[in-house]
BAKOLNU-93129 format. One record per residue: residue in three letters; y, z, x of N, C-alpha, C in turn. Coordinates in steps of 0.02 Angstrom, whole numbers, plus 32768, in hexadecimal, padded with zeros to 4 digits. Each point is the difference from the previous one (the first is absolute). Layout:
{fido = ala | n_north = Y | n_up = Z | n_east = X | ca_north = Y | ca_up = Z | ca_east = X | c_north = Y | c_up = Z | c_east = X}
...
// end
This chain:
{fido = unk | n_north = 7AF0 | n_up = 7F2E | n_east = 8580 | ca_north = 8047 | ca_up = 8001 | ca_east = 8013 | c_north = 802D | c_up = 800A | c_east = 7FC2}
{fido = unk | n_north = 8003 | n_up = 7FDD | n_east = 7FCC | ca_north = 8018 | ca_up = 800C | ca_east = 7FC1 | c_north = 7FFD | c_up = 8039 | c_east = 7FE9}
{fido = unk | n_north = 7FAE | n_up = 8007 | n_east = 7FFA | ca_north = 7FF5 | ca_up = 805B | ca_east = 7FD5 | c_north = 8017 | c_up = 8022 | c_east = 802A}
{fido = unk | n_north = 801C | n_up = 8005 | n_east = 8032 | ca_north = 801B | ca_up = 803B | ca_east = 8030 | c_north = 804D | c_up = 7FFB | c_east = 7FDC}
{fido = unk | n_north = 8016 | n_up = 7FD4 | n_east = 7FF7 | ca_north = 804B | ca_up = 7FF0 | ca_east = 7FF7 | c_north = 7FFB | c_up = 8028 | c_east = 7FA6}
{fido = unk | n_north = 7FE2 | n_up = 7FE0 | n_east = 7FE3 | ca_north = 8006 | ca_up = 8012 | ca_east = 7FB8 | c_north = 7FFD | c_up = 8055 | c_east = 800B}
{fido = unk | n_north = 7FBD | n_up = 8018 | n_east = 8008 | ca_north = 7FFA | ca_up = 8049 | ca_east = 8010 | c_north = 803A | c_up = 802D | c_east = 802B}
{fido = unk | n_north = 8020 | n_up = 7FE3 | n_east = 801E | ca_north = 803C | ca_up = 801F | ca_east = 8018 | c_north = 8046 | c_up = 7FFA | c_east = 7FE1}
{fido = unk | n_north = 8000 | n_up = 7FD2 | n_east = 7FC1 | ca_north = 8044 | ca_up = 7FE8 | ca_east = 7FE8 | c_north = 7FF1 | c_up = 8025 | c_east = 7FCC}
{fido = unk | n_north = 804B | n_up = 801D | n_east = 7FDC | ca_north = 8012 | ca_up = 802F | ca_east = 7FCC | c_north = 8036 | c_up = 7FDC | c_east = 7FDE}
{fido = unk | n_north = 7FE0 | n_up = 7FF0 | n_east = 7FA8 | ca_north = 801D | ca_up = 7FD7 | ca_east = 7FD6 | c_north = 804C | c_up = 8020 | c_east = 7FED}
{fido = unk | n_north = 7FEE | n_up = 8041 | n_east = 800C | ca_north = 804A | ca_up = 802F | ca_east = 7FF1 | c_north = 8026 | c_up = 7FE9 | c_east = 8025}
{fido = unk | n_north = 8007 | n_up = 7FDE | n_east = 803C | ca_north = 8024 | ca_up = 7FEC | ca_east = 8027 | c_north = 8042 | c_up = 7FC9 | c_east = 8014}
{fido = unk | n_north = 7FD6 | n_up = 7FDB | n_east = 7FC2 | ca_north = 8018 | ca_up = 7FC2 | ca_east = 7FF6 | c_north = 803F | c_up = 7FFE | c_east = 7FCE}
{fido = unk | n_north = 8025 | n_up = 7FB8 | n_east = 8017 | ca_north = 802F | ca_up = 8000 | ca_east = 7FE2 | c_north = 7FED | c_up = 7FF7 | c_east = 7FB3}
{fido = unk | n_north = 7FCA | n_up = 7FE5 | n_east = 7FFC | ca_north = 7FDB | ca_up = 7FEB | ca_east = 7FAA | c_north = 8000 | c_up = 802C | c_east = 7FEB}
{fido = unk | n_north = 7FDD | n_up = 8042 | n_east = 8019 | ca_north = 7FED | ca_up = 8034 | ca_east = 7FDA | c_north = 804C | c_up = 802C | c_east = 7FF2}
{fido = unk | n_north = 801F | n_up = 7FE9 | n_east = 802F | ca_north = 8050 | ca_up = 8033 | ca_east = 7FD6 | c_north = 801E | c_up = 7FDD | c_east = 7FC6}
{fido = unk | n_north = 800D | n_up = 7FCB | n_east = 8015 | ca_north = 8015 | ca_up = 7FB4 | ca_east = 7FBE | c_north = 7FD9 | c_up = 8022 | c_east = 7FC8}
{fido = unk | n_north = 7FAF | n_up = 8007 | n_east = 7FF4 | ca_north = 7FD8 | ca_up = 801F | ca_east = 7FD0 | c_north = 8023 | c_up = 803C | c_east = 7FE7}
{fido = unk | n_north = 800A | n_up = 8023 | n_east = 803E | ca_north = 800F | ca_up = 805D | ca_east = 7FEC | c_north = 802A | c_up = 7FF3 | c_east = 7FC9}
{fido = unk | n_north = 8035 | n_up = 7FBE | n_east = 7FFD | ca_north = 8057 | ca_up = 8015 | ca_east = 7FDA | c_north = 7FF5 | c_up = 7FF2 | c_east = 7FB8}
{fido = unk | n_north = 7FC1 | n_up = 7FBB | n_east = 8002 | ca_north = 800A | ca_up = 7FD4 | ca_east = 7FCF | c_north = 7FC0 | c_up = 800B | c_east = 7FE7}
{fido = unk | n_north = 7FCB | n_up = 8026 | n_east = 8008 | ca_north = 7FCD | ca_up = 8009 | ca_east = 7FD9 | c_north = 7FF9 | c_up = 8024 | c_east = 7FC3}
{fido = unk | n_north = 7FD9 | n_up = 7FE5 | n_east = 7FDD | ca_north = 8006 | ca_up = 8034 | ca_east = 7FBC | c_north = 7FFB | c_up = 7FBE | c_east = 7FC2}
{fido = unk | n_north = 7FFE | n_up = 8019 | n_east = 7FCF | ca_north = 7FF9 | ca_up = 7FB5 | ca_east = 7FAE | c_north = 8037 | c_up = 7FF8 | c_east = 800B}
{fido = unk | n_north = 8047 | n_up = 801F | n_east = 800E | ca_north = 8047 | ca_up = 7FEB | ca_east = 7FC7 | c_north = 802E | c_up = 8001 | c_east = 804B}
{fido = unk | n_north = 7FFB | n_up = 8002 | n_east = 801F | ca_north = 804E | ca_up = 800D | ca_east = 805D | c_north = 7FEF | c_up = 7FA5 | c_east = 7FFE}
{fido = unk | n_north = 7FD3 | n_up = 7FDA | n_east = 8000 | ca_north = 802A | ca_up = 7FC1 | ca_east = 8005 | c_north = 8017 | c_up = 7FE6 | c_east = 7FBE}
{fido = unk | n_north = 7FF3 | n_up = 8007 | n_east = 7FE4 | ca_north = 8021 | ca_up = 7FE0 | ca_east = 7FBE | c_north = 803A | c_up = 801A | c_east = 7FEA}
{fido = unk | n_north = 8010 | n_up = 804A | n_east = 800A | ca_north = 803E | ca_up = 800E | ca_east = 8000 | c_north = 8031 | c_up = 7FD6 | c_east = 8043}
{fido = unk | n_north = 7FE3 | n_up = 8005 | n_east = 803F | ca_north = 8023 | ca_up = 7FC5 | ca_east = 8023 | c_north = 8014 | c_up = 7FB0 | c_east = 7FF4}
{fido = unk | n_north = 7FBB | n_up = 7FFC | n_east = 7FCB | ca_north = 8021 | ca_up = 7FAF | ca_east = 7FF9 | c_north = 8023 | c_up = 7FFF | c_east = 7FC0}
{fido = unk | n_north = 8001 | n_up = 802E | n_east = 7FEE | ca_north = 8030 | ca_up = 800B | ca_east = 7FC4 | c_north = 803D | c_up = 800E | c_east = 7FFF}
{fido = unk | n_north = 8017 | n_up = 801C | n_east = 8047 | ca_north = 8035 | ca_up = 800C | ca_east = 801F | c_north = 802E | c_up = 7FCF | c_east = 801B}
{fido = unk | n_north = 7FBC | n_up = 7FD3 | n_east = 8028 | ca_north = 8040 | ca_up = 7FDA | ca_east = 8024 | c_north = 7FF8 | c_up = 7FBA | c_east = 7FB2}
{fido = unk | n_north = 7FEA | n_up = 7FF6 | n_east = 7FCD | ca_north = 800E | ca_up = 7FDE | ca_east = 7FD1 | c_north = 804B | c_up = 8001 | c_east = 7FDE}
{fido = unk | n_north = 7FFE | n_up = 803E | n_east = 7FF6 | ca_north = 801A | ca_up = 801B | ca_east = 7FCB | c_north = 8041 | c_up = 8031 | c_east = 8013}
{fido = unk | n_north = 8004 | n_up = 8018 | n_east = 803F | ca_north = 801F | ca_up = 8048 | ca_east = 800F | c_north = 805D | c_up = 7FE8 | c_east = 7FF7}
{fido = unk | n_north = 801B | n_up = 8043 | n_east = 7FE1 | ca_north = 7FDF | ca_up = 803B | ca_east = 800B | c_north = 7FD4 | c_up = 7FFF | c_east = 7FAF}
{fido = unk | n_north = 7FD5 | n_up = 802B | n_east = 7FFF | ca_north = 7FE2 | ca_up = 801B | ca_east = 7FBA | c_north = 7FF8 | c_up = 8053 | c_east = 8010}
{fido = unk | n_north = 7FFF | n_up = 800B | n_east = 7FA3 | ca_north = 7FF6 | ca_up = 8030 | ca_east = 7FF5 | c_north = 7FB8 | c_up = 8022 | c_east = 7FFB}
{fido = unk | n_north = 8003 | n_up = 8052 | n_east = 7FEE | ca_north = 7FC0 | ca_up = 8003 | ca_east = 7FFB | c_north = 7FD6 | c_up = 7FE9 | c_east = 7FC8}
{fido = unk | n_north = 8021 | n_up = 8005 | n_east = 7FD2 | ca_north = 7FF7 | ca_up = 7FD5 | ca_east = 7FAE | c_north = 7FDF | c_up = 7FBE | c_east = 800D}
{fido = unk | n_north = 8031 | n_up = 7FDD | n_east = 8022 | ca_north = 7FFF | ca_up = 7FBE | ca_east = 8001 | c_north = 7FA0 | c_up = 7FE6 | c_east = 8022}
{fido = unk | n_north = 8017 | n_up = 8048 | n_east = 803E | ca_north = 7FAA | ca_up = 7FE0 | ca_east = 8032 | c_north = 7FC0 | c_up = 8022 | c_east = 7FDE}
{fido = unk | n_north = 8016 | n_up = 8028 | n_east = 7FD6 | ca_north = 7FBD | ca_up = 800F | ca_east = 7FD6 | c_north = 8008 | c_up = 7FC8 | c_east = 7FCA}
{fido = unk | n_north = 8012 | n_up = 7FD5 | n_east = 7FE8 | ca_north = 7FED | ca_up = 7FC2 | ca_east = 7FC7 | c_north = 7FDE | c_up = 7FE8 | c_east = 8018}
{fido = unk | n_north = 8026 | n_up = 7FF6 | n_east = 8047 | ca_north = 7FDD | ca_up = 7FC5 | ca_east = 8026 | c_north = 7FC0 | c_up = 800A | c_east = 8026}
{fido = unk | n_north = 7FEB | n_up = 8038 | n_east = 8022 | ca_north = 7FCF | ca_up = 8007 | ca_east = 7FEE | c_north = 7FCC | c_up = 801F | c_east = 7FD5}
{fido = unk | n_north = 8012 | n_up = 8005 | n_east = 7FCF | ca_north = 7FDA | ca_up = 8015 | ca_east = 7FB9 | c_north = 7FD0 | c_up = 8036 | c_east = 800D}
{fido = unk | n_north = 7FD4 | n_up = 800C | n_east = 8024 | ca_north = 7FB4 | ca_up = 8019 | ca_east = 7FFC | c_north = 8019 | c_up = 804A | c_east = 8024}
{fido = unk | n_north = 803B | n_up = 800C | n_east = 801D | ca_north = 800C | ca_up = 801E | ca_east = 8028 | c_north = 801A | c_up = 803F | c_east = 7FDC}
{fido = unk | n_north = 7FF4 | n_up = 8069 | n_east = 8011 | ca_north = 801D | ca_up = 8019 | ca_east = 7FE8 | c_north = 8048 | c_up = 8010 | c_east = 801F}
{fido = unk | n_north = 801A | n_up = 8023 | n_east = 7FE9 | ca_north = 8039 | ca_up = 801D | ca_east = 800B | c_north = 7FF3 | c_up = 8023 | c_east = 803D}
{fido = unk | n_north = 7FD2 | n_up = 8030 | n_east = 7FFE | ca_north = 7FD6 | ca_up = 802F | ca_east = 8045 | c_north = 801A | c_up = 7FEC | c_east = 803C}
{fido = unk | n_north = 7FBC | n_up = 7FB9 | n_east = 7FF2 | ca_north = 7FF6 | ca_up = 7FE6 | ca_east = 8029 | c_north = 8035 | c_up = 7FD9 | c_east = 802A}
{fido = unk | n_north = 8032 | n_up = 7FCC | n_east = 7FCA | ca_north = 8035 | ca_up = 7FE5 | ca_east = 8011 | c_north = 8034 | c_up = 802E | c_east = 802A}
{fido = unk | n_north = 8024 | n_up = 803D | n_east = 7FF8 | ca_north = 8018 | ca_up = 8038 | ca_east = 8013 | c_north = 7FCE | c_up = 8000 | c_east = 8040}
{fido = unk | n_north = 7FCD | n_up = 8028 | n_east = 8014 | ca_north = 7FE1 | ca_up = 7FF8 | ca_east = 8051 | c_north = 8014 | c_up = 7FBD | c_east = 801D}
{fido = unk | n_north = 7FD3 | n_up = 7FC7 | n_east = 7FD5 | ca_north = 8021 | ca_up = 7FD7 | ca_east = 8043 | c_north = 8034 | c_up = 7FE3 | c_east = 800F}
{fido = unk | n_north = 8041 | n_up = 800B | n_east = 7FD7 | ca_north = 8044 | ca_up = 7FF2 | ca_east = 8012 | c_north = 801E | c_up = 803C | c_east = 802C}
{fido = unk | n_north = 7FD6 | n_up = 8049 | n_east = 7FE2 | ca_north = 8005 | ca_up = 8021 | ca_east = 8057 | c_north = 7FEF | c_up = 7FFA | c_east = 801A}
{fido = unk | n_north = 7FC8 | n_up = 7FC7 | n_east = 8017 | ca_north = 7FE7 | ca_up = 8011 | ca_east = 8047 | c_north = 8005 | c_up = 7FC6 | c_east = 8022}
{fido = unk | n_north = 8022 | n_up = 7FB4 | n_east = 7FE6 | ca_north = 8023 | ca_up = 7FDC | ca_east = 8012 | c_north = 8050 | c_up = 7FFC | c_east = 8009}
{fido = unk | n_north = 8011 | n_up = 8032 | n_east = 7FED | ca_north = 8033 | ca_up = 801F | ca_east = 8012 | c_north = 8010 | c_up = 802D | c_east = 8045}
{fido = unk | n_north = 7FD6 | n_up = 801D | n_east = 8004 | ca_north = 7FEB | ca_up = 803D | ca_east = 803F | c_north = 7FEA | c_up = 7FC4 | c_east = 8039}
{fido = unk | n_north = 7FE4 | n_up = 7FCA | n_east = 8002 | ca_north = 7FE4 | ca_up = 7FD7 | ca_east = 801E | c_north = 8034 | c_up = 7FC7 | c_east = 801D}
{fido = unk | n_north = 8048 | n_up = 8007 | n_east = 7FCC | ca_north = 803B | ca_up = 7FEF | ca_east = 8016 | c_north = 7FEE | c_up = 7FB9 | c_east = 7FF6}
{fido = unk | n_north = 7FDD | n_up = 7FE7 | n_east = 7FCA | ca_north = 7FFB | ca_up = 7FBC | ca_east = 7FEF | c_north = 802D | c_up = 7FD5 | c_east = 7FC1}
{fido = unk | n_north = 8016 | n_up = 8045 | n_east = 7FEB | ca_north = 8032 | ca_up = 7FEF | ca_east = 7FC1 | c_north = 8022 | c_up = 8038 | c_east = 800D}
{fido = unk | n_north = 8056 | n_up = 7FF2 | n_east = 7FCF | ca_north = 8026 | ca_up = 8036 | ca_east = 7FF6 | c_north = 8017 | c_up = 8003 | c_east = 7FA7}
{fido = unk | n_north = 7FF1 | n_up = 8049 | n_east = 8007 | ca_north = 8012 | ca_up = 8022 | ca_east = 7FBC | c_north = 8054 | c_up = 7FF3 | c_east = 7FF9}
{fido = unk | n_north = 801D | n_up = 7FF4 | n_east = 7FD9 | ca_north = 8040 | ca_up = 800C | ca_east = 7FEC | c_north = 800B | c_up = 8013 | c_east = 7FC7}
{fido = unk | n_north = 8012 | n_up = 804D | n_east = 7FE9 | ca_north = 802A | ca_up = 8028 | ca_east = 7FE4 | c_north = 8034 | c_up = 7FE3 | c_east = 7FE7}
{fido = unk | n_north = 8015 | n_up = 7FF2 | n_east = 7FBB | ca_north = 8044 | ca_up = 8007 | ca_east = 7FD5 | c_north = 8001 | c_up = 8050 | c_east = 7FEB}
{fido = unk | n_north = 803A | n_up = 800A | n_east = 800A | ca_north = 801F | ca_up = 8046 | ca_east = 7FDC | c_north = 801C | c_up = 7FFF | c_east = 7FC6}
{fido = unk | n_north = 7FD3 | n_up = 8009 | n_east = 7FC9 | ca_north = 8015 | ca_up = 7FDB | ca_east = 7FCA | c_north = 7FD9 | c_up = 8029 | c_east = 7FC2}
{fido = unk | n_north = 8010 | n_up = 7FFD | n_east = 7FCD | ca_north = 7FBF | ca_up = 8019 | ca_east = 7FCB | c_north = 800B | c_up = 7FD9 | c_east = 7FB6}
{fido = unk | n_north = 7FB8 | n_up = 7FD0 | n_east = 8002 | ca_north = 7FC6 | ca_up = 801B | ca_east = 802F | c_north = 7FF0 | c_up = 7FEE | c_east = 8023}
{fido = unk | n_north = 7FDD | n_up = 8022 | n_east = 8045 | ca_north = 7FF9 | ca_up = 7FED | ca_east = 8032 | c_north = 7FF4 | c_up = 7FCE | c_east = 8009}
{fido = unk | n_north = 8004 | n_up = 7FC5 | n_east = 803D | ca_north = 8000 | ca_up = 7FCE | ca_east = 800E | c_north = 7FD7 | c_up = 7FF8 | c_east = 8054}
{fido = unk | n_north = 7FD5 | n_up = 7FCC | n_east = 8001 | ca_north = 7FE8 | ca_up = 7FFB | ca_east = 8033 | c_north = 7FE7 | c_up = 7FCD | c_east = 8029}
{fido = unk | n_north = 8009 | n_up = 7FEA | n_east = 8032 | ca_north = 7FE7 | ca_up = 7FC0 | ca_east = 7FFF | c_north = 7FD0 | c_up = 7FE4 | c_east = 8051}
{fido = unk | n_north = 7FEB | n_up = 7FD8 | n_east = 8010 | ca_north = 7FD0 | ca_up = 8000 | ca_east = 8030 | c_north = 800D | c_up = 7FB3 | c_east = 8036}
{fido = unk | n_north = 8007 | n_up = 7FFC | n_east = 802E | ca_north = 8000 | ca_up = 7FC7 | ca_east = 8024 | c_north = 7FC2 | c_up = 800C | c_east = 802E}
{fido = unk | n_north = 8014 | n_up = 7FD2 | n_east = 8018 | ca_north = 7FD2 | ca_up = 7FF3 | ca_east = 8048 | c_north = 802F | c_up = 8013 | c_east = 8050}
{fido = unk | n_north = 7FF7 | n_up = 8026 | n_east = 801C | ca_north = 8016 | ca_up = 8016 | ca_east = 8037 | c_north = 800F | c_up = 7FC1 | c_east = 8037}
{fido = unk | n_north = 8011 | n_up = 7FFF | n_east = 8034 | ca_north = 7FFF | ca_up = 7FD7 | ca_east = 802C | c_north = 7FAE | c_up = 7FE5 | c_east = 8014}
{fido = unk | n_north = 7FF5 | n_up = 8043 | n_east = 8020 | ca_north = 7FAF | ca_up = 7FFD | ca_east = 800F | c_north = 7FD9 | c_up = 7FF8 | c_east = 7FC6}
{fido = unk | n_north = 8008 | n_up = 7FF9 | n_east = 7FE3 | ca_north = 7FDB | ca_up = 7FE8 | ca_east = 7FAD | c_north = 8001 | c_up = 7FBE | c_east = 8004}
{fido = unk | n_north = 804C | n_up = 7FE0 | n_east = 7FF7 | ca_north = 8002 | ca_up = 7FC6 | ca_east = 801E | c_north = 7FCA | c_up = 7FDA | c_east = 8019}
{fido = unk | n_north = 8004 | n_up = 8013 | n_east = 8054 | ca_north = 7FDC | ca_up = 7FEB | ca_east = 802C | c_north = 7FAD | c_up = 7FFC | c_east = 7FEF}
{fido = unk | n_north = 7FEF | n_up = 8022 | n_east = 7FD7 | ca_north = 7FB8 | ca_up = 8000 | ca_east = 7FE6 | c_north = 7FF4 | c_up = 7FC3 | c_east = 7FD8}
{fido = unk | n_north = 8035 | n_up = 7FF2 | n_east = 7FDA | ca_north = 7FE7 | ca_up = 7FD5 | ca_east = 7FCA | c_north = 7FE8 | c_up = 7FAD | c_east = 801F}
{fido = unk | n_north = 801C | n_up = 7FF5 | n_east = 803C | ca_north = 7FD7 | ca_up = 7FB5 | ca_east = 8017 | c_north = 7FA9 | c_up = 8007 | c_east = 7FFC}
{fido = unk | n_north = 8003 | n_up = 803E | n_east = 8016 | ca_north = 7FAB | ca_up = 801D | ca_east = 7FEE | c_north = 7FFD | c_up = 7FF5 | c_east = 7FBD}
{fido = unk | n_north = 8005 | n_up = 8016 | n_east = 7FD4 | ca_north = 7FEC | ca_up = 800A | ca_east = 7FB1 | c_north = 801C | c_up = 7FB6 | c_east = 7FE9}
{fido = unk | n_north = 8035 | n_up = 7FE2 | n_east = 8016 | ca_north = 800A | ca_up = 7FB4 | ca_east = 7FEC | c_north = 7FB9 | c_up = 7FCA | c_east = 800C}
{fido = unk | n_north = 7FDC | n_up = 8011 | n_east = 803B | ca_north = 7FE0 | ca_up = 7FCD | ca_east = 801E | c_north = 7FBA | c_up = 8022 | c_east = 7FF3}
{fido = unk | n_north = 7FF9 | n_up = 8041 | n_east = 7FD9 | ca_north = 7FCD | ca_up = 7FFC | ca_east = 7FBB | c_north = 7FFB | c_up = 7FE1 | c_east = 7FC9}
{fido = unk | n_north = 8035 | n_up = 7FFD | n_east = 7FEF | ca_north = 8005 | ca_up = 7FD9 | ca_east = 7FBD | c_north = 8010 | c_up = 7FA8 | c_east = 8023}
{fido = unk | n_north = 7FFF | n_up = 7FF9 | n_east = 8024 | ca_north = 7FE6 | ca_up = 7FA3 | ca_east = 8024 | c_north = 7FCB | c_up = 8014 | c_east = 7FF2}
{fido = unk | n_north = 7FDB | n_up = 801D | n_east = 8019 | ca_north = 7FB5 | ca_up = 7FEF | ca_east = 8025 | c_north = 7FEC | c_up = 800B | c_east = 7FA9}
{fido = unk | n_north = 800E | n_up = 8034 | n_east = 7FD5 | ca_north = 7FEA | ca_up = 7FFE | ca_east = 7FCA | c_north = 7FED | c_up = 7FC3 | c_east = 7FC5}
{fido = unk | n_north = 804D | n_up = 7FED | n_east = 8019 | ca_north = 7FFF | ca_up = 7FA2 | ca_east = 7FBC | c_north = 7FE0 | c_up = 7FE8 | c_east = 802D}
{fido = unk | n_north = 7FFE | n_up = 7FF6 | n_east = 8039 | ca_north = 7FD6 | ca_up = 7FB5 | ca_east = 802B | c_north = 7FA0 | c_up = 8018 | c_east = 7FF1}
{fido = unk | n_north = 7FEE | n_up = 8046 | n_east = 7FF6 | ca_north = 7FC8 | ca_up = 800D | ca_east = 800C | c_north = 7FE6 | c_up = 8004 | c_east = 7FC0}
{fido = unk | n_north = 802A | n_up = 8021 | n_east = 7FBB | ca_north = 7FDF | ca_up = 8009 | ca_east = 7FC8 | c_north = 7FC9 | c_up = 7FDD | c_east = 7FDF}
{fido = unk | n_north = 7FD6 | n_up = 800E | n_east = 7FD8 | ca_north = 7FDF | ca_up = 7FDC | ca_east = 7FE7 | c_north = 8012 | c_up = 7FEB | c_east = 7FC4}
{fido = unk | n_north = 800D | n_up = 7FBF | n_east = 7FF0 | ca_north = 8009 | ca_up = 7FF1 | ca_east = 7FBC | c_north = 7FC3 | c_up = 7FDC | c_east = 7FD7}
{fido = unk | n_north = 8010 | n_up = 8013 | n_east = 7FD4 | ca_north = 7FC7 | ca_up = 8009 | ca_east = 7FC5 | c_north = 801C | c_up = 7FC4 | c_east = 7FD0}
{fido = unk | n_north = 7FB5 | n_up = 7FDE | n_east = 8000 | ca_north = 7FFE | ca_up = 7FB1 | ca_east = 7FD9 | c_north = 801D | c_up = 800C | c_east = 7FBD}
// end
């Protein structure tokens, strides 16, 4: 009865697997929790913070959390240019998710004698 159910269900389907689609990748949550820490920040600012990260890379995924309408870009008209990054509404709404990672994180970590 089960294996009939599993074999007929499609993980693409799920609300998990879209939540995954937005926020998967090394650096889309940490720029989120860096966001709602900190925002607005710059691009300067979220490459310190996360250090390991290139420029490339940083640039894709602030487009594609952008396109994903989880943050907004804001433009100064200014030189030199100026730029800066929030968290969208629906960005927002994500972060009780990514908040109640970082619970489960301190309550679960392992600390070392």
């Amino acid at each position: 009865m089960i294996k009939n159910y599993i074999e007929d269900a499609n993980f693409e389907d799920t609300g998990f697997s879209y939540t995954l689609s937005l926020i998967s990748g090394k650096h889309k949550m940490v720029i989120l929790y860096c966001l709602m820490e900190f925002e607005p920040v710059r691009f300067n600012e979220l490459k310190r913070y996360i250090k390991t990260i290139s420029d490339k890379t940083l640039s894709m995924n602030l487009k594609e959390l952008e396109k994903d309408c989880l943050i907004i870009r804001k433009e100064y008209p200014q030189i030199p240019p100026k730029v800066e990054y929030s968290l969208s509404d629906r960005g927002k709404s994500l972060m009780k998710v990514l908040d109640q990672l970082c619970v489960w994180g301190e309550n679960n970590r392992m600390k070392s004698d």
